[in-house]
C-alpha positions, 0 to 999 in steps of 0.5 A: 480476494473476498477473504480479505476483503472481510479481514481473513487476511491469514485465510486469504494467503492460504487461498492465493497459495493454492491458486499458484499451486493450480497454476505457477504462472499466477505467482508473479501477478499475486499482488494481492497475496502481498498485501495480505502478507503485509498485514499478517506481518510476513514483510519478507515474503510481502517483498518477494511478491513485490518484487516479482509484481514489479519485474512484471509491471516495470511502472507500478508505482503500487507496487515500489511502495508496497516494497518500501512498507514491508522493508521499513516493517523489517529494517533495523532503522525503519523508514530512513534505512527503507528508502534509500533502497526503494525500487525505482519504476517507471513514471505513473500516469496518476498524478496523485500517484507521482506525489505518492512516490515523491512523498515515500522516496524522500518524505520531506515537508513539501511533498508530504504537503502536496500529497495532503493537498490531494487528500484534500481538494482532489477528485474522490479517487485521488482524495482516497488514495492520497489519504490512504498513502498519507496514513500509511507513510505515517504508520512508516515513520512511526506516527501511528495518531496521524496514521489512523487520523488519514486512513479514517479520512480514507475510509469515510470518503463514502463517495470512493467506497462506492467503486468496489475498489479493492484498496478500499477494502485494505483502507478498512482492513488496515483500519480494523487490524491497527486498532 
């Protein structure tokens, strides 16, 4: 996780590998692995992982939407294709979270407002993850002006980069391999 946290994201799969390798059972809780898969461009072996993580963790909303990044990533017709093949979980106690999967299941105009109306007015935590997810739904739909605009949002909410969360730590990984 430090690995990628300082943007080693290739020395970060290497990492995650042999902690599976010293124990197999680690496979299915390597979320983490799949989002490095994600930015090292290997989305089939980022689906695997979420979809290991997912019958895992039945209500991971992450986790779906993770799996619809790396299939838009690898699909032919990207984002539209993607979607109706999102995996289906449980329901997210997170309200921003529900409007995060609303937002990437269908992405039309109202729940794409509603998740910027978080981005905007909610508490720190929920304006990051608003923010970030408003980004990478951009970057899906090919919109890569607008993804930068939200995933800058969401690295500058100082506020949020104060919990050592690690999705913060992607929103600057993201932020610095997209450039």
């Amino acid at each position: 996780m430090a690995a990628f946290e300082k943007g080693e994201v290739e020395q970060s799969i290497t990492l995650f590998d042999a902690a599976e390798e010293a124990d197999p059972r680690y496979a299915t809780r390597l979320w983490q692995r799949g989002l490095s898969y994600y930015y090292a461009d290997r989305f089939t072996d980022a689906r695997k992982q979420f979809l290991m993580d997912v019958a895992e963790n039945p209500n991971d909303t992450e986790e779906a939407v993770w799996h619809l990044l790396a299939m838009a990533r690898s699909e032919p017709l990207g984002l539209t294709a993607a979607r109706s093949k999102m995996i289906k979980v449980g329901r997210d106690p997170r309200r921003v979270m529900r409007t995060v999967e609303e937002a990437f299941r269908n992405g039309n105009a109202e729940s794409v407002a509603s998740l910027e109306a978080i981005a905007n007015d909610g508490s720190a935590g929920d304006r990051f993850y608003a923010s970030l997810y408003r980004g990478l739904l951009a970057e899906a739909a090919g919109q890569p002006k607008v993804s930068a605009d939200w995933i800058a949002k969401a690295v500058d909410n100082r506020e949020y980069a104060q919990s050592s969360d690690y999705m913060y730590a992607l929103a600057r990984v993201h932020q610095s391999r997209r450039k």
